[in-house]
BATORTOR-112694 format. One record per residue: residue number from 0; residue in one letter; x, y, z of N, C-alpha, C in turn. Coordinates in steps of 0.05 Angstrom, whole numbers, plus 32768, in hexadecimal, padded with zeros to 4 digits. Atoms other than C-alpha are relative to their C-alpha. Layout:
BEGIN
     k   r   n_east   n_north   n_up   ca_east   ca_north   ca_up   c_east   c_north   c_up
   NUM   a        X         Y      Z         X          Y       Z        X         Y      Z
...
// end
This chain:
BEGIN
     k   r   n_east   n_north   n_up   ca_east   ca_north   ca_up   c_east   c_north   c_up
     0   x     8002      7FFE   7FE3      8769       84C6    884D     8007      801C   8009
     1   x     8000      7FDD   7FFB      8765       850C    886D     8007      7FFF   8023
     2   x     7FFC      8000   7FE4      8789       8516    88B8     7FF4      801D   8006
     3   x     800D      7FEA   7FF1      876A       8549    88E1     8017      800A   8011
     4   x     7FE5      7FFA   7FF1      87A7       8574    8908     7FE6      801B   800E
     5   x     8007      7FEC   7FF1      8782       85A8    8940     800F      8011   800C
     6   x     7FF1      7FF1   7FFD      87AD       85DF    8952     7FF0      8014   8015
     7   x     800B      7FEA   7FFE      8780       8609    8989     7FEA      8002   7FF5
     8   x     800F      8000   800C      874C       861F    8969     7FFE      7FF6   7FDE
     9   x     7FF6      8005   8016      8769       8610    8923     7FF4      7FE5   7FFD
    10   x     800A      8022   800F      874A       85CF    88FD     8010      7FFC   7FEE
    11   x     7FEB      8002   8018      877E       85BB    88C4     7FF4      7FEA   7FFE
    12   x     8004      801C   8007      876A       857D    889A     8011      7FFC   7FEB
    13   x     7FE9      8009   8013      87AB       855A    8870     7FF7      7FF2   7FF6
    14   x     8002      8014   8013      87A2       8532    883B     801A      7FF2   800A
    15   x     7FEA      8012   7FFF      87CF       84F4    8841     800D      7FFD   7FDF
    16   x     7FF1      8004   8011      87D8       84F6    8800     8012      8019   7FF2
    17   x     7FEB      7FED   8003      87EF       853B    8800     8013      8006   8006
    18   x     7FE2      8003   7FF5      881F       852D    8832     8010      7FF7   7FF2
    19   x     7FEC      800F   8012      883F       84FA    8807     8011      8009   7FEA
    20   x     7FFE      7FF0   8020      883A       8525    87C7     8020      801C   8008
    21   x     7FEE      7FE3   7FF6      885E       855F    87F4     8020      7FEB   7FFF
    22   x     7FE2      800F   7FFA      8895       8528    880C     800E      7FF8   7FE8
    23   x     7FF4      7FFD   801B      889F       8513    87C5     8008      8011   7FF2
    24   x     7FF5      7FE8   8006      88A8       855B    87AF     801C      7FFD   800D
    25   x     7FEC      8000   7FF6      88D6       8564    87DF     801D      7FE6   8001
    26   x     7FE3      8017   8001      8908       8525    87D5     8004      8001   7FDB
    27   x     8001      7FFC   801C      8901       8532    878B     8018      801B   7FFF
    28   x     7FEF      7FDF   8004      8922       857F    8798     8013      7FF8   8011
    29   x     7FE3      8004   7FFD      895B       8563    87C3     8008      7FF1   7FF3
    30   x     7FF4      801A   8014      8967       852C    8791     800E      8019   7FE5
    31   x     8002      7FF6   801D      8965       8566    8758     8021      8013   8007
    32   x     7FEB      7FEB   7FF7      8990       8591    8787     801F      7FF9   8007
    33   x     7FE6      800B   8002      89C7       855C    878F     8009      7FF4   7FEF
    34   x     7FF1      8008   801F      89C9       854B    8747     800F      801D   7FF1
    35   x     7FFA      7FEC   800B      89CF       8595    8739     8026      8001   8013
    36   x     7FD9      7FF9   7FF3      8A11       8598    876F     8017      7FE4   7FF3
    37   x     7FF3      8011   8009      8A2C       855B    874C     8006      8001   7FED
    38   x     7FFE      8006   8014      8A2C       8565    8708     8000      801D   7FF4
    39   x     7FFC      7FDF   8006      8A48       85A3    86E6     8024      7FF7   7FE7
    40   x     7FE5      7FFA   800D      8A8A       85AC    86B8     8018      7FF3   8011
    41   x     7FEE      800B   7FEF      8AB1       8591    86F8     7FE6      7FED   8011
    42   x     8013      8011   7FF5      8A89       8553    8710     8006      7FEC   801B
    43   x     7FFA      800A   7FEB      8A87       853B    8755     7FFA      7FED   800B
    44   x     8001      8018   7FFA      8A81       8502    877C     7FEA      8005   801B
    45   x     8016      7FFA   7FED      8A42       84FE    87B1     801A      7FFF   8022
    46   x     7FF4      7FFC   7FE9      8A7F       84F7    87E6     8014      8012   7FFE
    47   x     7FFA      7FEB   8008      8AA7       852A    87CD     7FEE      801E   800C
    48   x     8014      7FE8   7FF3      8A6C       8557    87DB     7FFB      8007   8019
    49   x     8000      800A   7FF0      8A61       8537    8818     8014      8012   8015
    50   x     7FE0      7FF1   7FF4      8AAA       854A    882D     8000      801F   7FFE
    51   x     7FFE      7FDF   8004      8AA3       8591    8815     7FEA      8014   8014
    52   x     8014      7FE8   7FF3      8A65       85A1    883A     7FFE      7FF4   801D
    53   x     7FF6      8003   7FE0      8A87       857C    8881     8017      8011   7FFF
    54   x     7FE5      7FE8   7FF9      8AC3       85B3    887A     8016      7FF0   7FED
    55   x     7FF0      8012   800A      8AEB       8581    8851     800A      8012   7FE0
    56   x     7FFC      7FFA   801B      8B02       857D    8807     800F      8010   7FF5
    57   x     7FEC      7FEE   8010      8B33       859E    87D8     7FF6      8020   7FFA
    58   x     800F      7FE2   7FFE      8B2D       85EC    87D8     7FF2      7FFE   7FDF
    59   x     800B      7FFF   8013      8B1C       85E5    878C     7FDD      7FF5   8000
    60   x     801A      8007   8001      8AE4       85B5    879A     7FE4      8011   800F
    61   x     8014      7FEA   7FEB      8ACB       85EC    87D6     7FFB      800F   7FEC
    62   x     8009      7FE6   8013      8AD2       8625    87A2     7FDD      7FF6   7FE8
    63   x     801B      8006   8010      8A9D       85FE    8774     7FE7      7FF8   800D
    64   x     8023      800D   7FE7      8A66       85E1    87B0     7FFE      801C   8008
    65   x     8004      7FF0   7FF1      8A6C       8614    87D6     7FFF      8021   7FF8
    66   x     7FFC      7FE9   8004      8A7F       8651    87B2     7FF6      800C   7FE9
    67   x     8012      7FFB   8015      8A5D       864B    876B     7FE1      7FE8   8003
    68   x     8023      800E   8010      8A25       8608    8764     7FF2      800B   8022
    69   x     8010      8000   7FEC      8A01       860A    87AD     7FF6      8021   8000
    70   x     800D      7FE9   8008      89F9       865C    87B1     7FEB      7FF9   7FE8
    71   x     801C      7FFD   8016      89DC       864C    8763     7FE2      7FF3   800C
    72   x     8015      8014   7FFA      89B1       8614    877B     7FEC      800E   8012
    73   x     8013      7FF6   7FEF      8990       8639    87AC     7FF2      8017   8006
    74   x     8011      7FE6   8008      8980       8676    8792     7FED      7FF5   7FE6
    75   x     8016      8008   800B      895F       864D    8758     7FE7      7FF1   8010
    76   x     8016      8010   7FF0      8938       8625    878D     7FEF      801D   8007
    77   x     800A      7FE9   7FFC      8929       866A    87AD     7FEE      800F   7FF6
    78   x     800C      7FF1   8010      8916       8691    8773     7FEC      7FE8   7FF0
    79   x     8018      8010   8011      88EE       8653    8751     7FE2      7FFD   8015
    80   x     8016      8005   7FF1      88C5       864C    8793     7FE5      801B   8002
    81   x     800A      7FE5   8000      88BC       869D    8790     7FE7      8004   7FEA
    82   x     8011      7FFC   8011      88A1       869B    874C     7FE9      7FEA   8000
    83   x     801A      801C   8003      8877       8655    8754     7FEA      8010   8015
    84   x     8018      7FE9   7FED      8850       8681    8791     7FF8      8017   7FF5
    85   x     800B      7FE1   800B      884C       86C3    876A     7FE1      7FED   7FE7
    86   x     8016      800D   800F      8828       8696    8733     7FEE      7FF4   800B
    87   x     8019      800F   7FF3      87F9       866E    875A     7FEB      8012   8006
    88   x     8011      7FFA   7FF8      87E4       869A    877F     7FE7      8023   7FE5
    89   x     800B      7FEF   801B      87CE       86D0    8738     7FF3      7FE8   7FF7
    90   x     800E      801A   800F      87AF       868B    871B     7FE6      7FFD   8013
    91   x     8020      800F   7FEF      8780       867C    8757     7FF0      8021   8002
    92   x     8012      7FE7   7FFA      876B       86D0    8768     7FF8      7FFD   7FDA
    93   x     8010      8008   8023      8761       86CD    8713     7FEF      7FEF   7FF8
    94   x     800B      8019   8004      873E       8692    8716     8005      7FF4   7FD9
    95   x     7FF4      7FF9   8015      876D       868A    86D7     8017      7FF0   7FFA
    96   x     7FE4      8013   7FFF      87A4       864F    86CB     8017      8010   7FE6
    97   x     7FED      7FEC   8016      87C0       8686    8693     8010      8012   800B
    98   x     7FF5      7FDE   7FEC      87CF       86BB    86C8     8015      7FF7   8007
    99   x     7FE7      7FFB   7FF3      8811       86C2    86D9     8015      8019   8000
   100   x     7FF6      7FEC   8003      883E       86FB    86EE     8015      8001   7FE1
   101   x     7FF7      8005   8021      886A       86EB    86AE     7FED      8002   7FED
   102   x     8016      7FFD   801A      8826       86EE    867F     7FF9      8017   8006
   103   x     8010      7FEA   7FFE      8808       8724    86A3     801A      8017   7FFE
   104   x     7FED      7FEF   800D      8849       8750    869C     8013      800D   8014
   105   x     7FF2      7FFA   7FEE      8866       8754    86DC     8015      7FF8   800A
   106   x     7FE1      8005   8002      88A5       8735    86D5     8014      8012   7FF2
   107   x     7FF6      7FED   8019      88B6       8763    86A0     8001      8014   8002
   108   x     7FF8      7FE5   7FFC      88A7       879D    86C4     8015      8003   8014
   109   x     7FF8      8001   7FF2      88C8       8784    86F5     802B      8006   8001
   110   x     7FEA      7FF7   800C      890A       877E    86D1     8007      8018   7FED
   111   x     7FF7      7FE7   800F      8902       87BC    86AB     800C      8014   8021
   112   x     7FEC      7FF2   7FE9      890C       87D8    86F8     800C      8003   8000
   113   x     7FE0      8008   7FFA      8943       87B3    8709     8018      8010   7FED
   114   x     7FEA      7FF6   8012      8966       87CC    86C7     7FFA      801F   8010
   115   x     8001      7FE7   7FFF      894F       8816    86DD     8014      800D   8019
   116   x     7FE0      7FF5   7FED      8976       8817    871B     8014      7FF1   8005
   117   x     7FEA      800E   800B      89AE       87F2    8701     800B      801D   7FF3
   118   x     7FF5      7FF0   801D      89BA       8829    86C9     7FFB      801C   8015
   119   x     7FFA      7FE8   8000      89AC       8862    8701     8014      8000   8017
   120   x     7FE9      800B   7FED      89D6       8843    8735     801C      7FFC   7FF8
   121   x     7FE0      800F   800C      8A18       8826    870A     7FFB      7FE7   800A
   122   x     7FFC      8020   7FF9      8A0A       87DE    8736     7FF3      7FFE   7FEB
   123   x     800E      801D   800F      8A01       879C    8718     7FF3      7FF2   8012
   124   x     800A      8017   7FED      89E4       8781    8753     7FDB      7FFB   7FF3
   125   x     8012      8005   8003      899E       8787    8731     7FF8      8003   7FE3
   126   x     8002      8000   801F      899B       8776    86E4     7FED      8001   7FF2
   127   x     801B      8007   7FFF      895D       8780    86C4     8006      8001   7FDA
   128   x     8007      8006   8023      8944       8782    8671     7FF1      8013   7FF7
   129   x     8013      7FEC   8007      8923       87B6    8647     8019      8001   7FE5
   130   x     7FE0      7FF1   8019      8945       87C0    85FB     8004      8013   8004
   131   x     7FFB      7FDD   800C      893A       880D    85F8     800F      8004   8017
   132   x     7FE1      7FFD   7FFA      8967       880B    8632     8014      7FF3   8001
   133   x     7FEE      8016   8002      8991       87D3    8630     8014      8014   7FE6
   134   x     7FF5      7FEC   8019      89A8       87FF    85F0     800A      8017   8004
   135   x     7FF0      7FE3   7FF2      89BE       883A    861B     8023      7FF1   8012
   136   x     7FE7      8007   7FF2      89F1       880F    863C     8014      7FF6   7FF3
   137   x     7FEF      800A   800F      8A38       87F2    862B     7FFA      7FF2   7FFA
   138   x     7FFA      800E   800A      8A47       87C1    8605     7FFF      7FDB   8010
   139   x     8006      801F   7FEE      8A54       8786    863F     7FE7      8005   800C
   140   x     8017      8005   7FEE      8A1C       879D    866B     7FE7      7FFF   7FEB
   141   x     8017      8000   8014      89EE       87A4    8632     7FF6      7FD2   8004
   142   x     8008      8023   7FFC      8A01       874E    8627     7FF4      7FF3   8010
   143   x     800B      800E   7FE9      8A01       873E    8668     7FDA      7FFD   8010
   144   x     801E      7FFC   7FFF      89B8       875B    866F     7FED      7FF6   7FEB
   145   x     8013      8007   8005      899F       873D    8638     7FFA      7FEB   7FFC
   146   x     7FFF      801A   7FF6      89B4       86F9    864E     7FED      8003   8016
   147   x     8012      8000   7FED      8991       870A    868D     7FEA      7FF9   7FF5
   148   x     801C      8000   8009      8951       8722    8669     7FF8      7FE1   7FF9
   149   x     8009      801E   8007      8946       86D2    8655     7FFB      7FF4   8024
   150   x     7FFA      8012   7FE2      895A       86C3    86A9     8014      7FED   7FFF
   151   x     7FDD      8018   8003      89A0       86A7    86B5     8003      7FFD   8028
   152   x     7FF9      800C   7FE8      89B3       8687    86FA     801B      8006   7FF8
   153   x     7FDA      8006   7FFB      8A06       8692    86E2     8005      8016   801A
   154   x     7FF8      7FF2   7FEA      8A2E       86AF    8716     7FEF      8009   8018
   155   x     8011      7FFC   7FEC      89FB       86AB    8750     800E      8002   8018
   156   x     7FFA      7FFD   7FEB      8A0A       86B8    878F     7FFF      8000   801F
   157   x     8004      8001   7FED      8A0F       86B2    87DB     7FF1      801D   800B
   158   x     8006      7FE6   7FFE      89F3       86FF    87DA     7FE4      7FF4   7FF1
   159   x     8022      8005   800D      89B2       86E4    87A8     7FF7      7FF0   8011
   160   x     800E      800A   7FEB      89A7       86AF    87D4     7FED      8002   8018
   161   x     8012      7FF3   7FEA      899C       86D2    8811     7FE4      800A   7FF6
   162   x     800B      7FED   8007      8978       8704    87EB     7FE4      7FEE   7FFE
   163   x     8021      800A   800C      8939       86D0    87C7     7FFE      7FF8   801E
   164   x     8002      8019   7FEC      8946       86AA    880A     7FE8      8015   8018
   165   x     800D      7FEC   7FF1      8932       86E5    883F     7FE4      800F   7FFA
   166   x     8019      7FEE   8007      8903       870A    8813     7FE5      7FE3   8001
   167   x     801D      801A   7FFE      88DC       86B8    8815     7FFA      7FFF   801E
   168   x     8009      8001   7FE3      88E2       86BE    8859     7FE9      8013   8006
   169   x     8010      7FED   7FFA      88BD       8700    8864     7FDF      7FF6   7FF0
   170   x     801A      7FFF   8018      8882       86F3    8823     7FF6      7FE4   7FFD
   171   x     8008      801C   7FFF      887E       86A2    8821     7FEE      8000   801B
   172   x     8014      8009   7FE7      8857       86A7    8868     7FEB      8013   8000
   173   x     8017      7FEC   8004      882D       86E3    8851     7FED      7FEF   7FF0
   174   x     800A      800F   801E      881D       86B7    880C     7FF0      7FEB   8016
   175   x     8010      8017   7FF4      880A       867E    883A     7FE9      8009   8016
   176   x     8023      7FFB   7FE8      87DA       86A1    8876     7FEB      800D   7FE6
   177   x     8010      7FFE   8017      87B6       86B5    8830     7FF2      7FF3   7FF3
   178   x     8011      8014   800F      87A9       8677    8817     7FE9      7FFD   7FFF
   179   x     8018      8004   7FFC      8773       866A    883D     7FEF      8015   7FF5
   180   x     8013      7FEB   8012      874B       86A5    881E     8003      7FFF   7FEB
   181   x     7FF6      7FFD   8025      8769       86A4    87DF     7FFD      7FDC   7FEB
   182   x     800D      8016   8011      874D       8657    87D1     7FE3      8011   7FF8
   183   x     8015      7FFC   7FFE      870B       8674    87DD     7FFA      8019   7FE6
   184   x     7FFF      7FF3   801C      8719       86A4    87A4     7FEE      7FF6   7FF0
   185   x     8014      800C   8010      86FF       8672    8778     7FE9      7FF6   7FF6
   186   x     8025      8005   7FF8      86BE       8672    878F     7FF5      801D   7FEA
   187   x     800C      7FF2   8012      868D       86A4    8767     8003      801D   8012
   188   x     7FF4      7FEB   7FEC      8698       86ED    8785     7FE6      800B   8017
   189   x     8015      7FFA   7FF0      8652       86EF    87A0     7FFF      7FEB   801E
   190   x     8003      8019   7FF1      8656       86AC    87C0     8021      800D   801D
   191   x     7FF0      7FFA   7FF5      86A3       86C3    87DE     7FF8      801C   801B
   192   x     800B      7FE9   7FF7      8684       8706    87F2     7FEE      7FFB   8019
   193   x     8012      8009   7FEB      8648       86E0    881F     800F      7FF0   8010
   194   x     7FF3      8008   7FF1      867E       86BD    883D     8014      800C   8016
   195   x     7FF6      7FEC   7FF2      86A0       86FB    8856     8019      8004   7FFD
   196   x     7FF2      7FF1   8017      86D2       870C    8823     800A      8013   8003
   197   x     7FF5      7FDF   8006      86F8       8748    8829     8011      8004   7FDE
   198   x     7FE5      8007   8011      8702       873F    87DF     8010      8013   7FF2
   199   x     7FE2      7FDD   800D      8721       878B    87CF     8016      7FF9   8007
   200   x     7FE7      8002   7FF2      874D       8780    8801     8012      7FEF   8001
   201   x     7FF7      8012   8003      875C       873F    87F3     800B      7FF2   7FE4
   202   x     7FEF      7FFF   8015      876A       8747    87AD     8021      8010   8000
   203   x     7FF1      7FFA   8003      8798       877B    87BD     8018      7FF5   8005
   204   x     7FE1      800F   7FFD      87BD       8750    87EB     800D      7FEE   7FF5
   205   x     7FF9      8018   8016      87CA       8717    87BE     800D      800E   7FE9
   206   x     7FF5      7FFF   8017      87DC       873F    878E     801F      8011   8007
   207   x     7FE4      7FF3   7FF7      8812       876D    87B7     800F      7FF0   8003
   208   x     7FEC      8017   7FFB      882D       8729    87D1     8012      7FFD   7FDF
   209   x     7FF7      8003   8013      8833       8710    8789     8017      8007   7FF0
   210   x     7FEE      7FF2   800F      8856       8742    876B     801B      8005   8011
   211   x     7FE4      8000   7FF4      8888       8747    87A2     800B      7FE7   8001
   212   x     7FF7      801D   8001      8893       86FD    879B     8015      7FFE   7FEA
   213   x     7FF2      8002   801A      889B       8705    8750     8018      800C   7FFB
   214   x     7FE9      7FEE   7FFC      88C8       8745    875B     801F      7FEB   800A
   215   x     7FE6      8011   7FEE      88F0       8719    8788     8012      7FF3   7FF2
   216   x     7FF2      8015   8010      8904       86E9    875C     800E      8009   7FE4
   217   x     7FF1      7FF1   8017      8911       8716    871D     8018      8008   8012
   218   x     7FEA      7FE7   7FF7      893F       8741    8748     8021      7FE6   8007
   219   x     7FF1      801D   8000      8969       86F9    8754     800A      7FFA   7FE8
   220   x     7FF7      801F   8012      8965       86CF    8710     7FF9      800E   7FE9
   221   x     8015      7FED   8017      893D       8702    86E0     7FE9      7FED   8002
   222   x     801C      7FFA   7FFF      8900       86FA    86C6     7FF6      7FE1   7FEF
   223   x     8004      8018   8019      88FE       86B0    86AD     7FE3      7FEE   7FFF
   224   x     8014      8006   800F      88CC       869C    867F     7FEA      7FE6   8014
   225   x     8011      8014   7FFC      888A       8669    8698     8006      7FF0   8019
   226   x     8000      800B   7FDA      88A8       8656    86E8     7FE3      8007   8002
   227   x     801F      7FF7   7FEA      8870       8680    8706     7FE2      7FF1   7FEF
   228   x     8016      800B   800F      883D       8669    86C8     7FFD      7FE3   8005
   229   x     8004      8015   7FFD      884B       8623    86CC     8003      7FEC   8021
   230   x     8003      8006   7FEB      8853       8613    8713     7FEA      7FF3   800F
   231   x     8023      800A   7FED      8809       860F    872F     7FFC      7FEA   7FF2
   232   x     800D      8019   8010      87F3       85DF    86F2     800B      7FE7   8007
   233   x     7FF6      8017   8000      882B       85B1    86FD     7FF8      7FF3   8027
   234   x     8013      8001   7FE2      8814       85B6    874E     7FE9      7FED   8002
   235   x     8011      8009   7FF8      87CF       85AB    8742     8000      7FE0   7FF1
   236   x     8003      8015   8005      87DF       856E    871A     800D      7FE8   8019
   237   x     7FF4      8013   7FEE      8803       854D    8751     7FF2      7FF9   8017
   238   x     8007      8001   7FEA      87DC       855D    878A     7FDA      7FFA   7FFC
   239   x     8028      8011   8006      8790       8539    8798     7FF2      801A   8000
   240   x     8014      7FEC   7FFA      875B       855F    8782     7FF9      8015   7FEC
   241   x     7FFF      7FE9   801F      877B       858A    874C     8002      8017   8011
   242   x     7FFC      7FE8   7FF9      877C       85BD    8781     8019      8013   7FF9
   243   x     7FEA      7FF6   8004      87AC       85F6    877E     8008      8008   8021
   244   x     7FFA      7FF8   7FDC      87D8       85F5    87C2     8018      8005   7FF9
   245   x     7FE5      7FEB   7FFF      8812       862E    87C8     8015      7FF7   8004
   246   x     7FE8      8019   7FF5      884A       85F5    87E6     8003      7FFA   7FE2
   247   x     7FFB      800B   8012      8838       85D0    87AD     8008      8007   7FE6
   248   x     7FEF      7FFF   801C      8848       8605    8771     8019      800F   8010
   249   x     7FE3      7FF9   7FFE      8883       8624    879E     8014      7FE6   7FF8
   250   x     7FFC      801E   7FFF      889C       85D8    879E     8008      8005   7FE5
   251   x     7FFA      800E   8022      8891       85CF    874F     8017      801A   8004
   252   x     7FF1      7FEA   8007      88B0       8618    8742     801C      8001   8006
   253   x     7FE0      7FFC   7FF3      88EF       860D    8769     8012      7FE7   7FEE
   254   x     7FF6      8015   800F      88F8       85C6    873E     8008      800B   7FE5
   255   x     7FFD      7FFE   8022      88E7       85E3    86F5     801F      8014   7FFF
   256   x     7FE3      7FEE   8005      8922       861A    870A     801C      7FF2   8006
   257   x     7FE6      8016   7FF7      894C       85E2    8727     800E      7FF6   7FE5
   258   x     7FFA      8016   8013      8943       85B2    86EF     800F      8019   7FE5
   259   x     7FED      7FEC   801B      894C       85ED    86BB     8020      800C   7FF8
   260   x     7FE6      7FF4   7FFA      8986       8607    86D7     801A      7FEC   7FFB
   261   x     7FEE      8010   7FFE      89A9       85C2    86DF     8007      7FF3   7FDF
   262   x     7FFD      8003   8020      899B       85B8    868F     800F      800F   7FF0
   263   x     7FF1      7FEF   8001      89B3       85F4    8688     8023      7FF7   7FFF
   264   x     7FF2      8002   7FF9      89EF       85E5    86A7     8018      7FDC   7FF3
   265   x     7FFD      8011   8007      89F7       85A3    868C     800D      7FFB   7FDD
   266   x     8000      8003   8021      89FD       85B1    863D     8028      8004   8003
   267   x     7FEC      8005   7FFE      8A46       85A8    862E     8008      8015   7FED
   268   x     7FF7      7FE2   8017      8A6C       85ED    860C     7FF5      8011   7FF8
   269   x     800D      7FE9   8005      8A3D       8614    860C     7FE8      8003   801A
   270   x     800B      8002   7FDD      8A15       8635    864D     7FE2      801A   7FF1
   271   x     8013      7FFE   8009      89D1       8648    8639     7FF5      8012   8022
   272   x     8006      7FFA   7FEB      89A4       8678    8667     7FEC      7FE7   800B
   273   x     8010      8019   7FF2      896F       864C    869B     7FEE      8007   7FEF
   274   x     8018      8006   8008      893B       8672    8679     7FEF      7FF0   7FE8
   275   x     8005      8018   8017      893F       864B    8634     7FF6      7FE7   800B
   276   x     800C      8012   8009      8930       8611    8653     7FE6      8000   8019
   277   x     801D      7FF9   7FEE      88F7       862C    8688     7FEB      8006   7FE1
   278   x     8011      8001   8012      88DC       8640    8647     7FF1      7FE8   7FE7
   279   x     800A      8020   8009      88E2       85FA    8629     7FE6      7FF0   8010
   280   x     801C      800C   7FEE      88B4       85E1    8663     7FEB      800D   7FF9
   281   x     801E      7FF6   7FFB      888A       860E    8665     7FF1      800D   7FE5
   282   x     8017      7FF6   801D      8870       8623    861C     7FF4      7FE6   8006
   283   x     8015      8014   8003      8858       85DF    860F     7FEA      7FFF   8012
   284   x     801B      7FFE   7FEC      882F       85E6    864E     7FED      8010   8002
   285   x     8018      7FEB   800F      8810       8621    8637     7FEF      7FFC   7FF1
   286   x     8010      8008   8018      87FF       860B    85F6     7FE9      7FE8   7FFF
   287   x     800F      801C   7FF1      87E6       85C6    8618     7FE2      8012   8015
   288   x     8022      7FF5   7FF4      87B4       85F8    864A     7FF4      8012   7FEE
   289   x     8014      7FE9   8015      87A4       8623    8610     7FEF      7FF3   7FF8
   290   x     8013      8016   8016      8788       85E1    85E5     7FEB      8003   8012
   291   x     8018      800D   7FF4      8763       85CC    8625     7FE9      8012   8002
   292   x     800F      7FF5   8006      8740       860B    8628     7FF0      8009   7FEB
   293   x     8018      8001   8021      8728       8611    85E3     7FF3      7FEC   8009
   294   x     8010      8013   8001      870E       85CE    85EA     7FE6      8003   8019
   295   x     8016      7FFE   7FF4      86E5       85DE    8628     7FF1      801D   7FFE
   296   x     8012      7FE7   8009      86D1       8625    8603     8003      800F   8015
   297   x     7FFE      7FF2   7FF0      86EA       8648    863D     8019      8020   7FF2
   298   x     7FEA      7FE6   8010      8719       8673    85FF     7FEA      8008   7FEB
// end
């Protein structure tokens, strides 16, 4: 069933079943996001929480809602939504379910930055990865960086927060007045072109967005493995059509960093980075769209 919404001149047509798909997303990521504030090394009680986030509760229990898990929680939602949009939208201008700023190499440059003005600055506020310098530095910052380099959510912050949160404000509404041109991508470039295409210009923009998406989210969590790659696929499986719609891999992207994070967080004596298990998801899903392309001789 498809509703028609008129806006002005504007035509919009919703799928009803994308609405649903969206509302299910969404009760899925506060479900994920109040198992993540519940369950940790000190495990809380849904009224406990409750109490802590009406002004209530024991200062200990504030120090952990309020002052370490929620900041985490929401800079992984942040940064997972950052990278699920940087990926989509390199998959649909590529016409390419391989493409992602992590494959294509822009996570990596991204954190070789970060490390560069880290190391000419003295801050830590922006940790990035590279051996040949990671090997110029001490001893702790060396570690701490090369925990990063995998992507770690520890010690997150009411300062990262803001940070993925604002920079989604400004680039998530750019990403989206794009869409509409950037489905049309996937049309043949002659066919796009007779349609009235600006597609120089419209590669560029997709791809400036992108990368400041991707940036975004390294500069947060690092550079963790298969978010941005696996995002769209798990999207277009959900949503009718098989299409790829930008909601739908911000949505997944903000889960796979949720759920990773909360696994993460979950293993008992030992604290693992998120990106180990972003990379658990997402190889197999690689290796699973690699097969399918052999098989349809598109490798």
């Amino acid at each position: 069933m498809i509703w028609t919404l008129r806006i002005s001149s504007l035509l919009l047509q919703i799928s009803r079943q994308g609405v649903l798909t969206g509302l299910g997303l969404g009760i899925v990521l506060l479900a994920a996001a109040g198992l993540a504030l519940a369950t940790g090394s000190y495990p809380l009680s849904l009224a406990q929480i409750l109490g802590v986030l009406w002004g209530d509760g024991s200062p200990p229990q504030q120090m952990i809602v309020l002052d370490h898990r929620l900041p985490r929680i929401l800079t992984a939602l942040g940064a997972g939504a950052a990278f699920g949009l940087s990926g989509a939208m390199f998959q649909v201008m590529m016409r390419n379910p391989l493409a992602a700023p992590d494959v294509i190499g822009f996570n990596a440059g991204a954190s070789c930055g970060a490390l560069c003005v880290m190391i000419l600055t003295g801050g830590m506020a922006l940790p990035g990865a590279a051996d040949l310098l990671i090997s110029s530095m001490d001893v702790l910052s060396a570690a701490d960086m090369a925990q990063w380099l995998t992507g770690s959510l520890s010690a997150r912050t009411w300062q990262d927060a803001v940070l993925v949160w604002s920079g989604l404000a400004v680039l998530a509404p750019l990403a989206l007045w794009l869409h509409f041109p950037l489905a049309r991508l996937a049309m043949d470039d002659g066919i796009a072109t007779s349609l009235g295409l600006p597609l120089t210009r419209l590669h560029l923009a997709v791809t400036a967005t992108g990368i400041l998406l991707a940036a975004l989210a390294v500069s947060t969590v690092g550079p963790l493995p298969f978010v941005a790659f696996a995002a769209d696929p798990i999207a277009r499986c959900l949503i009718p059509g098989g299409k790829s719609a930008l909601l739908g891999a911000a949505a997944s992207g903000a889960l796979i960093t949720l759920l990773a994070d909360s696994a993460a967080c979950a293993l008992p004596m030992v604290q693992l980075p998120v990106g180990v298990f972003t990379a658990l998801i997402g190889a197999p899903l690689l290796l699973w769209l690699l097969a399918a392309h052999v098989r349809k001789g598109a490798i």
